[in-house]
C-alpha positions in Angstrom: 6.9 -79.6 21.4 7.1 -76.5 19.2 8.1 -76.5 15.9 10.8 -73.8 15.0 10.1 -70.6 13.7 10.9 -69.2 10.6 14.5 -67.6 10.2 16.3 -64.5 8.7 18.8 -65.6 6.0 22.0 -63.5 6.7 24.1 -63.1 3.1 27.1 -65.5 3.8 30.4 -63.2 4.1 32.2 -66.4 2.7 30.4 -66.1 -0.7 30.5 -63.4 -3.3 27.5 -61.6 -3.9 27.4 -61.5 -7.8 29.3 -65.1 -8.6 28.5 -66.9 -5.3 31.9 -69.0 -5.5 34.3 -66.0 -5.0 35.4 -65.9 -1.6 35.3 -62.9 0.4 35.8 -61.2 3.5 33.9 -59.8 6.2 35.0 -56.7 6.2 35.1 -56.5 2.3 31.7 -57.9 2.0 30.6 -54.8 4.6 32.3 -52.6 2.9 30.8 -53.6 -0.4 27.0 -53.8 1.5 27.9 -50.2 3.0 28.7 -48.7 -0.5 26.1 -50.2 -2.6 23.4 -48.3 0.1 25.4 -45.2 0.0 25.7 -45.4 -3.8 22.0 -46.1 -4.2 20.4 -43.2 -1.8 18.5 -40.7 -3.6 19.7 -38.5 -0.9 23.3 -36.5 -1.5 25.2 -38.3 1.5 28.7 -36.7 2.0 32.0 -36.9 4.5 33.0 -33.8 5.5 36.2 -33.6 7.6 36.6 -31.6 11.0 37.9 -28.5 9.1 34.9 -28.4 6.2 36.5 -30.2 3.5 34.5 -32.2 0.7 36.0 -35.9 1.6 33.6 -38.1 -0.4 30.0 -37.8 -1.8 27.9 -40.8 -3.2 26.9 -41.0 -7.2 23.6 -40.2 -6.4 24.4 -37.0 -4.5 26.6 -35.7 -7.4 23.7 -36.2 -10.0 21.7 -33.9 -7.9 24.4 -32.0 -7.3 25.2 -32.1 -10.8 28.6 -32.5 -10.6 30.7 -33.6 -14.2 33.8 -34.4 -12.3 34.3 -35.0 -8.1 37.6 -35.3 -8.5 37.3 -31.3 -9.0 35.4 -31.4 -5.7 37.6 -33.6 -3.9 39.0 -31.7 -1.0 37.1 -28.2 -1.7 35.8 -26.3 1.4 32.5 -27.2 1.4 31.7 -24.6 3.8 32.0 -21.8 1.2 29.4 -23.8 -0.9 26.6 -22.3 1.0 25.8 -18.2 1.0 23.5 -16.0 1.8 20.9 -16.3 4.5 21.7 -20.0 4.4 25.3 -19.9 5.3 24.6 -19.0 9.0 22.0 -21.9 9.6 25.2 -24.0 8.2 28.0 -22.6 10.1 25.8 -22.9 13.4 24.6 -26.5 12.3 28.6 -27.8 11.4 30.1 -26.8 14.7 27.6 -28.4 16.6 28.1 -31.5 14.4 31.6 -31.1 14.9 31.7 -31.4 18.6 29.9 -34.5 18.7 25.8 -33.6 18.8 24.0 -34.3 15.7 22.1 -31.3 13.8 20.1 -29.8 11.3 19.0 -26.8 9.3 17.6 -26.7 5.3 18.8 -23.6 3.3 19.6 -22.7 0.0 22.5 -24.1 -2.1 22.7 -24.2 -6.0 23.7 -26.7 -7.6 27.7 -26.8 -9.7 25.6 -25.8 -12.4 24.1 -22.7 -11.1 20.5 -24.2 -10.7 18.0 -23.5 -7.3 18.0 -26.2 -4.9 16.7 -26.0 -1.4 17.8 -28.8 0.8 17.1 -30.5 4.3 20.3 -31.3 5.5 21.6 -33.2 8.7 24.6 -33.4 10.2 26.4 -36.0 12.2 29.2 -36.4 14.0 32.1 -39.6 12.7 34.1 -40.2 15.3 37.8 -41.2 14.8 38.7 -44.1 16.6 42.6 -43.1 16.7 41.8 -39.7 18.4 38.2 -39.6 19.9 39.0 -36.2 21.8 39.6 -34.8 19.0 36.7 -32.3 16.6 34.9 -34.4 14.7 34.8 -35.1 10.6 30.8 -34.9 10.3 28.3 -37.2 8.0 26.1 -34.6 5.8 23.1 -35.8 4.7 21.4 -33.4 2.3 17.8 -34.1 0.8 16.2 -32.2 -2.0 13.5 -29.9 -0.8 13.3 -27.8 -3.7 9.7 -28.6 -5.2 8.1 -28.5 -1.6 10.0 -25.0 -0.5 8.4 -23.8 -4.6 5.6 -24.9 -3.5 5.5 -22.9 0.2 6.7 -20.0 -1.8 3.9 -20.3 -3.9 1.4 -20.9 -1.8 3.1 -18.1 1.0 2.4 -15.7 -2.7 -0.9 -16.7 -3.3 -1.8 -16.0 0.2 -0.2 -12.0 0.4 -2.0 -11.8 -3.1 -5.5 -13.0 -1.7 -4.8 -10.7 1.5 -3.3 -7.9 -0.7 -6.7 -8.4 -2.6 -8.9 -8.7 0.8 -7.2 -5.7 1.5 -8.1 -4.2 -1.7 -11.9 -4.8 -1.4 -12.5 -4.1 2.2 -10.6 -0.6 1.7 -13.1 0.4 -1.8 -15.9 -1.7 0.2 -14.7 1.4 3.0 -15.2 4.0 0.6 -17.9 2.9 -0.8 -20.0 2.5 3.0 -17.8 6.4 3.8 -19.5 7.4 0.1 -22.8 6.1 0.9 -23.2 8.0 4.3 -22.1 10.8 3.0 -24.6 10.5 -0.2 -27.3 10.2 2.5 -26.3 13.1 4.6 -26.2 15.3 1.2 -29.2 14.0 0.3 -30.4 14.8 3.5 -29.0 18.5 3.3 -30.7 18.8 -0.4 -34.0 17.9 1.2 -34.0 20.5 3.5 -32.1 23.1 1.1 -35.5 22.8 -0.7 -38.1 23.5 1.7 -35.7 26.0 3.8 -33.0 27.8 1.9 -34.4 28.0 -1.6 -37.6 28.8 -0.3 -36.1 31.5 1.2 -35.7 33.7 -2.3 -39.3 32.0 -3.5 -40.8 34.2 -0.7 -38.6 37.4 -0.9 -40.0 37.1 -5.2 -43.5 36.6 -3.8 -43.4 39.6 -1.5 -41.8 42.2 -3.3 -43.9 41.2 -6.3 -47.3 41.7 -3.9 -45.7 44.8 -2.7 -44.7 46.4 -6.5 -48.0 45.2 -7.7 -49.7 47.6 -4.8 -47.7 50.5 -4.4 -48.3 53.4 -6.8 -44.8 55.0 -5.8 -42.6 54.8 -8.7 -39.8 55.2 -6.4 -40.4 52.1 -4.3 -41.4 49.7 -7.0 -38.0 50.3 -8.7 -36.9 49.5 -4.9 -38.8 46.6 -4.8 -37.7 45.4 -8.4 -34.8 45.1 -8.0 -34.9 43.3 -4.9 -36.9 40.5 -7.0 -34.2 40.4 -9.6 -31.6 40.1 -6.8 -33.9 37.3 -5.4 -34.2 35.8 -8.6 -30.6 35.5 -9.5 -29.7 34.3 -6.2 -32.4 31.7 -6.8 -30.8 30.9 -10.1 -27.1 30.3 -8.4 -28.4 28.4 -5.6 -30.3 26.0 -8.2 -27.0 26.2 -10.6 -24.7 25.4 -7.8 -27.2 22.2 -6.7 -26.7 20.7 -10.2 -23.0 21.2 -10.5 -23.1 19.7 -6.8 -25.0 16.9 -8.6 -23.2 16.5 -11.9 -19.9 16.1 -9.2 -21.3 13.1 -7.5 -22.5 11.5 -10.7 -19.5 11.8 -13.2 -17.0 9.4 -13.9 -13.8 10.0 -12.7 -10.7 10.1 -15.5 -8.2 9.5 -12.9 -4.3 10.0 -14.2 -1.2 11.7 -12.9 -2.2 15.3 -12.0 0.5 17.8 -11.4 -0.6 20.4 -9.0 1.6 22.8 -10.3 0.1 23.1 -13.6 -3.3 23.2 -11.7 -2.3 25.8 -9.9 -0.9 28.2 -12.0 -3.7 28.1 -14.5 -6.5 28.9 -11.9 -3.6 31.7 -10.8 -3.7 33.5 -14.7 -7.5 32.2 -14.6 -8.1 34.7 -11.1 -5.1 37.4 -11.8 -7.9 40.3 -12.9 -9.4 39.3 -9.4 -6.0 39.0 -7.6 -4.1 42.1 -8.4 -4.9 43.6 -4.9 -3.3 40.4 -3.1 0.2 39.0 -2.6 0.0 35.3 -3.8 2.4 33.0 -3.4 2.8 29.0 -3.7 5.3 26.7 -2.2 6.1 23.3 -4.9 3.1 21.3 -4.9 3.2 17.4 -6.0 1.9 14.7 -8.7 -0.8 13.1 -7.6 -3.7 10.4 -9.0 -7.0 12.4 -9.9 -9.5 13.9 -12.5 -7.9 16.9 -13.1 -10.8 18.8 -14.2 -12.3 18.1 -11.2 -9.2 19.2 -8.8 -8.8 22.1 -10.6 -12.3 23.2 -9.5 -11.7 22.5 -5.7 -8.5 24.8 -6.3 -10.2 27.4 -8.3 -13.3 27.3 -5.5 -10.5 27.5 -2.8 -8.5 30.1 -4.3 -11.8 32.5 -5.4 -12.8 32.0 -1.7 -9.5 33.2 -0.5 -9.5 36.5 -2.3 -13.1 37.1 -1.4 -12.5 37.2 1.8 -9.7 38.8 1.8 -10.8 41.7 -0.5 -11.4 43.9 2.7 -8.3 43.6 4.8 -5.0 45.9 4.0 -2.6 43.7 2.8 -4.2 40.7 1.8 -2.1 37.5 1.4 -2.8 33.8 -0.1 -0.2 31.0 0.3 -0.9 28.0 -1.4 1.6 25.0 0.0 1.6 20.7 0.0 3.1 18.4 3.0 3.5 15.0 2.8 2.1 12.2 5.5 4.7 9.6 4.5 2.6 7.1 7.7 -1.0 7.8 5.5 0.9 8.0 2.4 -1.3 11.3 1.6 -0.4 14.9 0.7 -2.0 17.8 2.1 -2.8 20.4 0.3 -3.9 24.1 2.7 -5.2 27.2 1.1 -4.3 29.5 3.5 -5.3 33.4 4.0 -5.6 36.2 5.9 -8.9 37.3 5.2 -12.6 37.6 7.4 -12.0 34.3 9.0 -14.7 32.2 10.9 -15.9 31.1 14.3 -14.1 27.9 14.6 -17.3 26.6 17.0 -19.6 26.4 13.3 -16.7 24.8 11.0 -18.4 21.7 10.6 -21.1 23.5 8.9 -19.0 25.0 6.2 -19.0 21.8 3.6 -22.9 21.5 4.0 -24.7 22.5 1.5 -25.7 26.4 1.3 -24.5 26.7 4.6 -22.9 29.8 5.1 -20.8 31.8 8.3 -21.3 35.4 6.7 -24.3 37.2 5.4 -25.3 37.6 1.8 -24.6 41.8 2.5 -21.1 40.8 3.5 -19.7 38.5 0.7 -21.9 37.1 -2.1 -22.0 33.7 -2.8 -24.5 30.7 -3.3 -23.5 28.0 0.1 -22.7 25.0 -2.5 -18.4 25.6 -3.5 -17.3 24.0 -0.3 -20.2 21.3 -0.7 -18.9 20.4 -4.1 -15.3 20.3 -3.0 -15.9 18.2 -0.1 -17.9 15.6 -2.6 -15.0 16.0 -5.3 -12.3 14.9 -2.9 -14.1 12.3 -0.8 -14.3 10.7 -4.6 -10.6 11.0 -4.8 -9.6 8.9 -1.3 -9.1 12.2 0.9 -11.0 14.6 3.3 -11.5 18.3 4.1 -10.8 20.4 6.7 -11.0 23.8 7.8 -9.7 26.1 10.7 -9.8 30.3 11.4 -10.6 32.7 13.7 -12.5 35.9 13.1 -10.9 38.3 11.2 -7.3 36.2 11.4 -7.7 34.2 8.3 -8.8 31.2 7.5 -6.9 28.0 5.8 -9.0 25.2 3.6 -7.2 22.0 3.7 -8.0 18.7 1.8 -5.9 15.5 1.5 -5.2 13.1 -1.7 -3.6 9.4 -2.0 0.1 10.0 -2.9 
């Protein structure tokens, strides 16, 4: 025969709790049981009635809510408690509660006090025995979320920083590949600048200088001398303008705000002896991050370039003008005139090194300004571009980081 099992002691309702010789009732002991567990919850347990009014809320609850006095609560809509984003999730959540279906949402709710609390909160429905058609006065059971949403916040910050960062690095890492390829290629260029285009002078010097040495004609040696001195300064600019090409890739850059403007108007006063001939004219130009020794040389090479190659048509005209990509977050700055032009089939040779689209005859110049301008602004973040057609002008564009 089997022994009995163990058994659950029930509290006898007969017996008082604390004395054990006062009797009670039932219904006062469960009343007693039901308020000592609502009393002792860490969570803020409420009674809200069918119209959003603060019925009761358990002494735990109103530490966290840090409330001095409920009976300044008692009865207060606790609907307009909650604002904000929050206050939709709550509205939504309390009618739902209200017509019988238990919910839930977690939002943001200060506390009497004024401090940050986030809260899980659920909601449900207390029937009323006397009118169970009627909406229902809802249970609210709000828990303190507040160092765990902190800590999603933080953690949600950290990660934008690190991607921010990522971001960061993988754009300079860009650069630096985008600086790197075009190092090569210039390298590349210089290499064959040396054993093609300054060659080039070397031989017209070791010609003429055969030829002078020969001829007994004064006449033609004074011919042939001064070919060899033209050689030879060309020779000289071509090696100058290799250096400075050099010097640009190599400095540091002092980057600060740079106003164009200024820029601009003191290559204008710098160039007005060579400008008198053309109509110049500028629209407002912006602030943007850069060396500005070094942008005022891209301007200065633009401009100069401009009114050289304008210097042989009627009424020659430069425009100087900035628009904004607010997508790229660049400006653009175009030099634009109405000069000799260029095929537009050769403009990718323009920012090589001592490439040029006209003859030495036609307009002097060494091959390296628009070499060294491409280099100066690739530093800065941006790129250069060019388009013209034969004797319709030409415009010289390059773009910088707002």
């Amino acid at each position: 025969m089997l022994e009995p099992g163990p058994q659950l002691l029930e509290p006898n309702p007969a017996t008082d709790l604390l004395t054990g010789d006062v009797p009670v009732s039932d219904q006062e002991w469960r009343e007693r049981y039901l308020t000592g567990v609502h009393n002792l919850s860490a969570d803020c347990i409420k009674v809200v009635d069918r119209h959003g009014r603060l019925q009761s809320m358990n002494l735990r609850g109103q530490e966290a809510m840090q409330v001095d006095d409920y009976s300044a609560c008692h009865g207060a809509d606790w609907l307009s408690f909650w604002e904000g984003e929050a206050r939709d999730a709550m509205l939504e959540a309390f009618a739902v509660a209200s017509r019988g279906t238990p919910s839930q949402f977690t939002g943001f709710c200060p506390t009497m006090r004024g401090e940050p609390r986030w809260w899980d909160v659920t909601l449900t429905p207390l029937p009323d025995p006397v009118r169970p058609a009627a909406p229902y006065d809802v249970i609210v059971v709000s828990r303190d979320v507040t160092d765990r949403v902190q800590a999603q916040q933080a953690l949600e910050a950290l990660n934008a920083s690190l991607a921010a960062e990522v971001a960061r690095q993988t754009a300079a890492l860009r650069q630096e590949k985008q600086l790197l390829v075009q190092t090569n290629e210039e390298l590349e260029n210089i290499t064959y600048a040396m054993s093609h285009d300054l060659l080039t002078p070397v031989r017209h010097l070791l010609s003429f200088a055969r030829l002078a040495r020969q001829t007994t004609d004064t006449g033609k040696r004074d011919r042939y001398l001064g070919i060899i001195e033209g050689s030879a300064a060309n020779l000289s600019g071509m090696i100058d303008g290799v250096m400075r090409f050099s010097r640009a890739g190599r400095c540091a850059l002092r980057v600060q705000p740079v106003d164009l403007n200024e820029l601009h108007a003191d290559v204008q006063r710098e160039l007005h002896p060579t400008a008198a001939h053309a109509t110049w004219t500028a629209s407002p130009l912006p602030t943007v991050p850069g060396d500005p020794q070094a942008l005022r040389s891209v301007l200065k090479i633009l401009c100069s370039n401009a009114l050289k190659y304008t210097r042989n048509t009627p009424d020659p005209q430069l425009h100087v003008s900035a628009h904004h990509d607010p997508h790229a977050r660049t400006w653009r700055i175009d030099v634009q005139d109405n000069g000799a032009g260029f095929d537009p089939d050769y403009a990718h040779k323009l920012f090589r090194l001592f490439q040029r689209l006209h003859h030495q005859n036609e307009f002097e110049g060494t091959g390296t300004g628009l070499a060294l301008i491409r280099r100066v602004v690739t530093r800065h973040g941006g790129t250069v571009h060019a388009t013209g057609q034969p004797g319709q002008g030409a415009t010289f564009s390059f773009t910088l980081p707002e």
